[in-house]
C-alpha positions in Angstrom: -42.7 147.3 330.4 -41.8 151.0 330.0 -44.5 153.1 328.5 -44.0 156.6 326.5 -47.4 158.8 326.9 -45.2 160.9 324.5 -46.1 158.6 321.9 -50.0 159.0 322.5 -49.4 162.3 321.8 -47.1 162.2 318.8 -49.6 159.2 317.2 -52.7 161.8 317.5 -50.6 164.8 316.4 -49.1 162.6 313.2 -52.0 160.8 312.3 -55.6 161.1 313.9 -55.5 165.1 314.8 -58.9 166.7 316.1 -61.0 168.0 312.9 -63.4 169.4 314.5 -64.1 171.4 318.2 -67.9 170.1 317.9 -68.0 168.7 321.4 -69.1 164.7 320.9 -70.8 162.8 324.2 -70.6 158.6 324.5 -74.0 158.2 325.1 -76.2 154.3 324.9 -74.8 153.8 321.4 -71.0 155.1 321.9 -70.3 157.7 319.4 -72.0 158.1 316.7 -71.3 160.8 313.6 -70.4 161.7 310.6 -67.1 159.6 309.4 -64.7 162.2 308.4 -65.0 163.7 311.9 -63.7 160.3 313.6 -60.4 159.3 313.5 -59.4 161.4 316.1 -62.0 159.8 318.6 -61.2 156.5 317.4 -57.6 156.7 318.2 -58.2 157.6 321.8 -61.2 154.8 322.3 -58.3 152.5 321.1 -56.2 154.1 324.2 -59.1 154.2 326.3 -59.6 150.5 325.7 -56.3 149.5 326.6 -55.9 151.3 330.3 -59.7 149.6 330.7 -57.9 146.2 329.8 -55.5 146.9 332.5 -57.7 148.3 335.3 -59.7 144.7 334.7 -56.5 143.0 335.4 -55.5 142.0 331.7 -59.4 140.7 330.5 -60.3 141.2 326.6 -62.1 144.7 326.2 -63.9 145.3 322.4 -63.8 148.0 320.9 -66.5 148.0 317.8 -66.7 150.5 315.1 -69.8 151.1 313.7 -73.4 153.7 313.0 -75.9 150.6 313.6 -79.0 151.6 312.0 -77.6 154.9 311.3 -77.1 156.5 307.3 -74.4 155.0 305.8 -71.9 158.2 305.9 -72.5 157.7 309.8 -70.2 155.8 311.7 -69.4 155.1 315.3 -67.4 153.5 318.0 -68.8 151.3 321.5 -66.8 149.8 323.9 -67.4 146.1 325.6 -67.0 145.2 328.8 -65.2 141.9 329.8 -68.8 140.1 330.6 -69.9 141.3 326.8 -71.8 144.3 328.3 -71.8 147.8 328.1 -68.7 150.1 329.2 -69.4 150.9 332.9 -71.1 154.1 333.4 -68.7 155.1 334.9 -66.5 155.0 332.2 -68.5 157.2 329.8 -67.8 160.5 331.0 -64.1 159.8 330.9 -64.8 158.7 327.4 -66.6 162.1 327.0 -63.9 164.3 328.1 -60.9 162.0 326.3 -62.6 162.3 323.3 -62.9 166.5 323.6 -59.6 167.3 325.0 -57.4 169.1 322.9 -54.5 167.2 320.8 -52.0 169.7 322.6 -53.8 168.2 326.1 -54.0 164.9 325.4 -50.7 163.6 327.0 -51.6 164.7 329.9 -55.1 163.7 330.2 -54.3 160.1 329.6 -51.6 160.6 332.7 -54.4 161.8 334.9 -56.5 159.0 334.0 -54.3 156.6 334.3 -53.2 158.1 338.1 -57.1 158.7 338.9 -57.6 155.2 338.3 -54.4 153.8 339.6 -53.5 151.6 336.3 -50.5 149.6 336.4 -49.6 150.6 332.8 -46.8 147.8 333.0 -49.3 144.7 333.0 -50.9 143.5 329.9 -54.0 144.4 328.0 -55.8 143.0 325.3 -58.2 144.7 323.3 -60.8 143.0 320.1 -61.6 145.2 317.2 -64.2 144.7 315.0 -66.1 146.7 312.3 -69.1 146.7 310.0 -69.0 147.2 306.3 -69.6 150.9 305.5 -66.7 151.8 303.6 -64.5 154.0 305.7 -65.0 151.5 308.8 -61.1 149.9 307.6 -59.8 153.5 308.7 -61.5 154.0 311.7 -60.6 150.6 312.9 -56.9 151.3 312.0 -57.3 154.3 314.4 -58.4 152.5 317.1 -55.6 149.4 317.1 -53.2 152.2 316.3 -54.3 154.0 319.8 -54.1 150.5 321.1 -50.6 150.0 319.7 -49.5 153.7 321.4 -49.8 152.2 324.9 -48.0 148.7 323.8 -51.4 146.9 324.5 -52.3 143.8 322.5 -55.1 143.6 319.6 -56.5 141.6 317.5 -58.4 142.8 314.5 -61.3 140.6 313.5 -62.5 142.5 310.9 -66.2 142.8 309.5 -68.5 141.1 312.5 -71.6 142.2 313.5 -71.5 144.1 316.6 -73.2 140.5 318.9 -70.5 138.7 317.2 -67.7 141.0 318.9 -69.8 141.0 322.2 -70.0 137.1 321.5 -65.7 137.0 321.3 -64.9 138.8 324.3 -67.1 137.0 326.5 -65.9 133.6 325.7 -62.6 134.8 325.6 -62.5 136.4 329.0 -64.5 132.8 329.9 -61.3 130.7 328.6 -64.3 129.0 325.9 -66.6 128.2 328.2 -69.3 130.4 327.0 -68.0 129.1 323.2 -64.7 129.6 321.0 -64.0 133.2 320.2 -63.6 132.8 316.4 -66.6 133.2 313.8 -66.6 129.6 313.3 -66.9 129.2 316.8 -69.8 131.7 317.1 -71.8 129.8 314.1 -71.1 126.3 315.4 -72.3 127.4 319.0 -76.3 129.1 317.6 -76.4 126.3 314.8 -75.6 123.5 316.8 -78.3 124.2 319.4 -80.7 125.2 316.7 -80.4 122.0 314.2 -81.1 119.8 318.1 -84.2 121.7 318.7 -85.7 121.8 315.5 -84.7 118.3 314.7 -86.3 116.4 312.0 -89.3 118.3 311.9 -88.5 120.9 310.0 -92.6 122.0 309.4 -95.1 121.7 312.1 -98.5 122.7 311.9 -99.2 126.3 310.4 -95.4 126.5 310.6 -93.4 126.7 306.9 -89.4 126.5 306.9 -89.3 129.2 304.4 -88.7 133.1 305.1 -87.1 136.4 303.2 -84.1 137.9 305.4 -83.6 141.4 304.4 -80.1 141.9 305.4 -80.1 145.8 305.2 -77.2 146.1 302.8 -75.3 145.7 306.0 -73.0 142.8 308.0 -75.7 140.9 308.8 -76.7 139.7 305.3 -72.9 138.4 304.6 -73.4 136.4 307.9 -76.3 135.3 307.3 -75.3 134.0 304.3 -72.6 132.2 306.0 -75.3 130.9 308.1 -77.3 129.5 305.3 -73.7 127.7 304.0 -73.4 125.6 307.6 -77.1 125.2 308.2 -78.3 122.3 306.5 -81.5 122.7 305.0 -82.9 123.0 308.8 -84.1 127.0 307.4 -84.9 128.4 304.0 -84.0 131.6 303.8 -83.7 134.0 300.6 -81.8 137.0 301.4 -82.5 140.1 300.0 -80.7 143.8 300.3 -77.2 141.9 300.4 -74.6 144.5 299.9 -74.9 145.8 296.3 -77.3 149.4 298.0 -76.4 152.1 300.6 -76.5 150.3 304.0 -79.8 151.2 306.2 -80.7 153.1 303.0 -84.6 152.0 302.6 -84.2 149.0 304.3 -83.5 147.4 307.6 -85.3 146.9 310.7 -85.5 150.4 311.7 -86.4 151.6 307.9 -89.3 148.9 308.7 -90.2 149.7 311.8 -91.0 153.4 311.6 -91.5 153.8 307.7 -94.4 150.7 308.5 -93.8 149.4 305.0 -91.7 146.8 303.4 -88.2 147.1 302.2 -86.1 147.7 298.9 -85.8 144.8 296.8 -88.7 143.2 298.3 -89.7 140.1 295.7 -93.5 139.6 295.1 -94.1 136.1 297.4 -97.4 134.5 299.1 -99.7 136.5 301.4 -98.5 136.0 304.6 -95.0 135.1 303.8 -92.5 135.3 306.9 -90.1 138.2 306.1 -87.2 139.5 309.1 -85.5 142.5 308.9 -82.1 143.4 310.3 -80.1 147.0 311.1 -76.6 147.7 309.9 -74.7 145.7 312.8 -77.3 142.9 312.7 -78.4 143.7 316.8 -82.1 144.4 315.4 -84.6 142.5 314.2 -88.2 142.8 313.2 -90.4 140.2 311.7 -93.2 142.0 309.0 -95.7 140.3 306.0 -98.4 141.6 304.0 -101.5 140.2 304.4 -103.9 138.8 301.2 -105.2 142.1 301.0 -101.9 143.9 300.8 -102.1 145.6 303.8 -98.6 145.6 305.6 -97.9 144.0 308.8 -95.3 144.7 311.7 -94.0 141.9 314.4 -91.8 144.6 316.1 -89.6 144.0 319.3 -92.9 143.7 321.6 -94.3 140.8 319.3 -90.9 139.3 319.8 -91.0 139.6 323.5 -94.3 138.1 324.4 -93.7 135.8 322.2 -90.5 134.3 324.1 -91.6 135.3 327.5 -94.6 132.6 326.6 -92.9 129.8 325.6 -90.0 130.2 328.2 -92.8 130.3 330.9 -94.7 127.4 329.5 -90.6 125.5 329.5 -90.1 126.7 333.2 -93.5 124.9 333.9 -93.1 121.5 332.5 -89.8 121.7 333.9 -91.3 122.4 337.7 -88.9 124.7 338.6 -89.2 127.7 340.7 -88.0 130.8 338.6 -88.3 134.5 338.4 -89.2 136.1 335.0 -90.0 139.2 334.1 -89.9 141.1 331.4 -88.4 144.6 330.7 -90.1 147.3 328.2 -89.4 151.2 327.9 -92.3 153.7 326.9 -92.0 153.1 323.4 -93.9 149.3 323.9 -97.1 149.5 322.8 -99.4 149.1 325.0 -101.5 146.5 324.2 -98.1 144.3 324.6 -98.3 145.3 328.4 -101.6 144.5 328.8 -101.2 141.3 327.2 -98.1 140.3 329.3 -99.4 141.6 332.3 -103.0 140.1 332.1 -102.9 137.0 329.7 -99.3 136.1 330.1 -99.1 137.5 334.3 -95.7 138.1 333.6 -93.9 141.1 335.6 -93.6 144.2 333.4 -91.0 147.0 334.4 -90.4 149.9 332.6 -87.3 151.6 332.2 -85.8 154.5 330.4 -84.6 154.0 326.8 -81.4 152.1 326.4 -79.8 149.2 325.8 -78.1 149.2 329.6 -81.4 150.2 330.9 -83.0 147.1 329.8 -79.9 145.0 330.9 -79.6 145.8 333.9 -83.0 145.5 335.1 -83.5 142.4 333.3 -80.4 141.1 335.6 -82.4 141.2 338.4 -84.8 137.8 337.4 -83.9 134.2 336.9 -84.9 134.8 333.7 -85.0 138.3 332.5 -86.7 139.0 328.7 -85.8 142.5 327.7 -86.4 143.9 323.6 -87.3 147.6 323.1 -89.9 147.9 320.2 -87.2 148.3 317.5 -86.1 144.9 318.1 -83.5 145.1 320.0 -83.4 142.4 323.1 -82.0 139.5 324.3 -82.6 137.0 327.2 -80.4 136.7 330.4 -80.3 133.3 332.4 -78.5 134.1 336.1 -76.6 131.5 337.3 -79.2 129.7 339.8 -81.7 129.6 337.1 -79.2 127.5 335.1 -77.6 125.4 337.7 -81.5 124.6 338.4 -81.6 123.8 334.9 -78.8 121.6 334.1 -79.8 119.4 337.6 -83.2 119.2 336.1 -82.1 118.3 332.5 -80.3 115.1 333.9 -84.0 113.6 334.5 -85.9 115.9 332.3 -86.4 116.6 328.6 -88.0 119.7 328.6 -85.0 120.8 330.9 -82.8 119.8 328.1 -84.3 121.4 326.0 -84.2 124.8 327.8 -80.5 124.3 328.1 -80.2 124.6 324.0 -82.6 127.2 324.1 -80.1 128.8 326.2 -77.2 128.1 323.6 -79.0 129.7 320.9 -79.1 132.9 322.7 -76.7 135.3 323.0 -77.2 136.4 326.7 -74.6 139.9 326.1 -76.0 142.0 323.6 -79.2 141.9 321.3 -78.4 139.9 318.3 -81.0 139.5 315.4 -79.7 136.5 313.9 -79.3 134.7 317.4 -82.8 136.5 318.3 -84.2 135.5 314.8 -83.5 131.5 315.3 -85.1 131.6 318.6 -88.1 133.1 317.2 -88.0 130.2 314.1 -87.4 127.7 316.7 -91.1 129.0 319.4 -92.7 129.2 315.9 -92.2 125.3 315.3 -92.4 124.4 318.5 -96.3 125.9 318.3 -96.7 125.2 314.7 -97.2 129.1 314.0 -97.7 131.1 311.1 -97.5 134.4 311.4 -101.3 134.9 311.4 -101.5 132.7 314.6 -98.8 135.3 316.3 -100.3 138.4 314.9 -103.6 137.0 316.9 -102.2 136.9 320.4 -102.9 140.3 320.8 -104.0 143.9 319.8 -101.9 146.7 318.9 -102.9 149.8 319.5 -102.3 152.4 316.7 -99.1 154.3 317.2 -97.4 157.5 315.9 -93.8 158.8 316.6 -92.5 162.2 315.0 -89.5 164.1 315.3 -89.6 167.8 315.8 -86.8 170.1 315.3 -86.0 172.2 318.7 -83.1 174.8 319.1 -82.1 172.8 322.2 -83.1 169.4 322.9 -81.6 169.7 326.4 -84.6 171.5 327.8 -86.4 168.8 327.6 -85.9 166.6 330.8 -87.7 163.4 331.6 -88.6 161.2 334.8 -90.4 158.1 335.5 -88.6 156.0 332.8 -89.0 158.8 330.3 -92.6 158.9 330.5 -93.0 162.2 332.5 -92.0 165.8 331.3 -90.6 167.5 334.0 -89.1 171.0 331.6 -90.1 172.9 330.4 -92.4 173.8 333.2 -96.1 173.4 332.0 -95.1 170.6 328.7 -96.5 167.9 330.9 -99.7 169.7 332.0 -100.5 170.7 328.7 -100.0 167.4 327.1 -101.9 165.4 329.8 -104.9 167.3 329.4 -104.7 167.0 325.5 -104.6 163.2 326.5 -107.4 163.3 328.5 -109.5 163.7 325.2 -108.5 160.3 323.2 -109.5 156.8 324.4 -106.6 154.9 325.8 -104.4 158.0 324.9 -101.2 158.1 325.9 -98.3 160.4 325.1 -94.8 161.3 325.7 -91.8 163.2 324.6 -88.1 162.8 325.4 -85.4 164.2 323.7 -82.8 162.4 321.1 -79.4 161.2 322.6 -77.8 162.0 319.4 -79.2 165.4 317.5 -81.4 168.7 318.0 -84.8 167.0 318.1 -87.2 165.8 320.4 -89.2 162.5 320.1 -93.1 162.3 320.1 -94.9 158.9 321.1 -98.6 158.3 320.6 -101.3 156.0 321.0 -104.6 155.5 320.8 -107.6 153.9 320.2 -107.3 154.5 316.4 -105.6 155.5 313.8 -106.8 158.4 313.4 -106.8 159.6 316.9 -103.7 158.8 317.2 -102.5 160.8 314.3 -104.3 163.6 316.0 -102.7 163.2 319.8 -99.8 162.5 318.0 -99.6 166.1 316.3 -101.3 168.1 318.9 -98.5 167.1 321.2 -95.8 167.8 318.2 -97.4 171.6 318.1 -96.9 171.2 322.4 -93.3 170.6 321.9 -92.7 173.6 319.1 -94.5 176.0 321.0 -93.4 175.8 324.5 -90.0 173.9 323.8 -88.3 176.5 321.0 -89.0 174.9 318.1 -87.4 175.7 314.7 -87.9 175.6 311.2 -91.5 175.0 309.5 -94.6 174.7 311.8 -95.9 171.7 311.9 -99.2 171.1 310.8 -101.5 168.1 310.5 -102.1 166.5 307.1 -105.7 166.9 306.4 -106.4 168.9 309.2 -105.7 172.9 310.4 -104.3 172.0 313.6 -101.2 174.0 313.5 -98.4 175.5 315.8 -98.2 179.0 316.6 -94.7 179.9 317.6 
C-alpha cells in the first residue's frame, strides 16, 4: 500500500487549515479549547493516530473528542493506547509540535515522524473514534477520521460514548473479546451482568435503599445511563436528572458539585439523606452528595470513594486468604483526614503523586491491587495479572473468591468510569447495608478551600514532591510554610493549571474558618510574589489583602 503525504497536506490546506498561531500543548487531558480553534488539531490527531496504530504493529488506537468537565463551548481531543491507557509520554510532545506546525510544514513533519520512528506506513492501522454530545463534537470527529482517512488507515466511528466506553472498545478489541465485546451492548452486558450476580436478590440490606438521583450533567453520561436503567432490571432505582435539555457541565456535574459544594440544577426536593451521584460531561467522574435533615449539604468526593473500596476489597482479599499487595494512590488534593484514615484505621499504603490521571495509573500498577481516585472522582481499580490468576484458582473452592472475580467485571480497570465506578460503590453499599450516614461516619474531613488566582505567567510556578513543594519563585514556599505554621493541621499548596494563566491554591485546616483564612493568605502569597493580575484579592469579611 502506496501512501501520498501530499494528501495530508492538501486535506489540512482544503479543509481543517490552522485558525489560530496560539501555540496548544497535549497535556493529562489531551487538548482541550475553545471549539472553533479545533479542526485543524483534530485532523492531525486523526494522522497521529494512525502512524501510532502502525508503530504498535496494526493494534486499535482511540482517538476521543471531547472537553470532559469543561464549559460546553470547550472541546477536546485524547488519544488511547492499545491497553486502554494514556498515549505514551512519549508521544505527547510529538503531539505538541504536530499540532503547532505550520499547514505549509506539515508534509513534511509527518515524513520526519514517520522516519524518526521507523513506521512501516504500508501495514495496517486501525483507529476508534468516539465523541461526546456538545454540539460541534460531529465536526471535530469528522476531522479526525478524515486525518485517519489521509494516511489510508482504517476507522470506525462509534459516535456519542463516554470517554470509558471508548477506552472500554479498544481494550477488548486489541484483546480479541477477552476483556468483553467492543460494541455498547457489549460494554452494558459486561458491568450489568456482574452487577445483577452480586446484588442478587437482595436488592435492600440493612440501612441500604435501592433508590438514588443520577445527575447526568446534561452530558453522555445521562443518555447511558438511561440505557442502563432500560437493561437493568429493577436491580437499581435511579431517577435521572440534568438529562440533555441544559448547557452541558453548566451548574451541574461532578465537578460543578465538587467545588461549588452545593447541589445541582434541577435537583427535585426528596428525603433527608437521599443518595444522589453526580457525573462530568464524558461520564469519567463521579461524586456521591445528600443533604442532611437540617439542609446542610454533604460531599462523598473521590477520597470517600476510595476508602470506601480500598475497605471492602481488603476485607475480600482476607476471607479469600490470599497474599496481595494494595495500596492506594492519592495526589495533594486528598483531604487529609482520608490519609489518616487509610493509613491508620484501614493500614493501607498511601502514595502520593503529582496530579494526573497517568500519575495515578502508573503507580497504582505497581500493587496486586492498586486503588487510585483523585478527589474529583476520578479513579478506577487495577488487578495485575498474579492477583487474578490467584483469584480465579481460589474461586474454584471459594465463594468470596467468586465473588471478587465479578467485582472485577464491574470495573473498568483502563480509565475512571463513573457509571462503572458508581455500581461498584452501590454494590460495597449493600454488601454493608449502608446509607450514606453510615459512610459519611467512617471518617473526618477536614475543611478545605481551593481558589484560583490570575497570574501573568503560570509557568513560574514550578512544583516538586508530588506538587506539594514550591520550588519558584524563590521564597513562595518559605513564605507559605511559615503562614502554615499558624493554623492547626494546616496545610497548603499551590501548583499551577495545565490548561490556562492561573495558579491553584489548596487549604486545610482545622476549621472552616481557618481554612478560609490559610486559604487567602496563601492566594495574596501567590499575587504578590508570583505576578499576579487583575483585582487584589481580598478576604470576604476580613482586610487581609494583597499588595502588588
Amino acid at each position: 500500500m502506496s501512501i501520498n503525504l501530499r494528501t495530508v497536506y492538501a486535506f489540512a490546506r482544503e479543509m481543517y487549515p490552522k485558525k489560530s498561531t496560539a501555540p496548544i500543548q497535549y497535556g493529562t487531558a489531551g487538548f482541550r479549547g475553545k471549539a472553533e480553534f479545533l479542526d485543524s488539531v483534530m485532523y492531525r490527531m486523526g494522522v497521529l493516530a494512525t502512524l501510532r496504530s502502525r508503530i504498535r504493529g496494526g493494534a486499535v488506537i482511540g482517538v476521543m473528542v471531547t472537553a470532559s468537565h469543561n464549559p460546553e463551548p470547550d472541546n477536546g481531543v485524547k488519544l488511547i493506547d492499545p491497553k486502554g491507557e494514556m498515549l505514551e509520554a512519549s508521544w505527547e510532545s510529538i503531539a505538541t509540535d504536530l499540532a503547532n506546525v505550520e499547514d505549509s510544514e506539515l508534509e513534511a513533519h509527518v515524513a520526519k515522524i514517520i522516519s524518526d520512528n521507523k513506521i512501516d506506513v504500508g501495514s495496517s492501522s486501525i483507529v476508534f473514534v468516539g465523541m461526546d454530545n456538545r454540539y460541534h463534537s460531529p465536526r471535530l470527529l469528522k476531522a479526525v477520521a478524515d486525518g485517519v482517512i489521509a494516511l489510508k488507515g482504517n476507522v470506525r466511528e462509534f459516535g456519542i460514548v463516554t470517554t470509558p466506553m471508548l477506552h472500554f472498545f479498544v481494550v477488548a478489541a486489541n484483546t480479541r473479546g477477552a476483556y468483553g465485546q467492543p460494541t455498547e451492548e457489549g460494554y452494558y452486558k459486561k458491568l450489568i451482568t456482574a452487577f445483577e450476580i452480586l446484588r442478587g436478590d437482595k436488592l435492600e440490606n440493612g440501612n441500604y435503599s435501592n433508590k438514588l438521583v443520577f445527575d447526568g450533567a446534561n452530558g453522555v453520561g445521562a443518555r447511558k445511563m438511561l440505557q442502563f436503567i432500560k437493561r437493568m432490571h429493577d436491580s437499581l432505582q435511579v431517577d435521572v436528572i440534568n438529562k440533555g435539555d441544559g448547557k452541558i457541565n453548566e451548574n451541574c456535574g461532578a465537578d460543578y458539585v465538587k467545588v461549588k459544594q452545593g447541589v445541582p440544577i434541577g435537583m427535585p426536593i426528596v428525603e433527608p439523606y437521599t443518595r444522589c451521584v453526580s457525573v462530568d460531561g464524558d461520564a469519567d467522574r463521579v461524586v456521591y452528595f445528600f443533604t442532611d435533615d437540617k439542609n446542610h449539604f454533604r460531599l462523598l468526593d473521590g477520597d470517600r470513594i476510595a476508602t470506601l473500596v480500598a475497605d471492602y476489597l481488603m476485607e475480600m482479599v482476607k476471607r479469600c486468604g490470599l497474599d496481595l499487595s494494595m495500596g492506594l494512590v492519592q495526589t495533594a488534593y486528598a483531604n487529609g483526614g482520608s490519609t489518616d484514615y487509610i493509613s491508620n484505621t484501614l493500614q493501607v499504603p498511601v502514595a502520593c503523586v503529582p496530579t494526573g490521571v497517568k500519575h495515578l495509573h502508573h503507580k497504582a500498577l505497581q500493587y496486586d491491587i492498586g486503588v487510585y481516585f483523585e478527589a474529583n472522582g476520578h479513579g478506577t481499580v487495577i488487578f495485575s495479572e498474579n492477583a487474578k490468576s490467584l483469584i480465579k484458582a481460589a474461586s474454584e473452592t471459594s465463594v468470596d473468591a467468586k465473588t471478587l472475580l465479578h467485582v472485577i467485571d464491574l470495573i473498568n480497570e483502563t480509565v475512571g468510569d463513573a457509571i462503572s465506578d458508581m455500581l461498584l460503590v452501590e454494590t460495597i453499599l449493600n454488601h454493608k447495608g449502608w446509607d450514606v450516614k453510615d459512610w459519611l461516619a467512617t471518617y473526618d474531613d477536614l475543611p478545605n478551600l481551593q481558589l484560583k488566582i490570575k497570574v501573568q505567567d503560570r509557568n513560574v510556578i514550578t512544583t516538586t514532591d508530588a506538587e506539594r513543594v514550591c520550588v519558584t519563585p524563590v521564597g513562595l514556599q518559605e513564605a507559605i510554610d511559615k503562614v502554615v505554621s499558624n493554623y492547626k493541621r494546616g496545610r497548603a499548596f499551590v501548583r499551577p493549571s495545565g490548561t490556562e494563566d492561573v495558579v491553584r491554591v489548596y487549604a486545610e485546616a482545622a476549621t472552616k474558618n481557618e481554612t478560609e483564612s490559610l486559604a487567602y493568605e496563601v492566594g495574596i502569597l501567590v499575587q504578590q510574589l508570583a505576578g499576579g493580575v487583575g483585582p487584589e484579592l481580598i478576604h470576604p469579611g476580613k482586610t487581609i489583602s494583597a499588595h502588588i
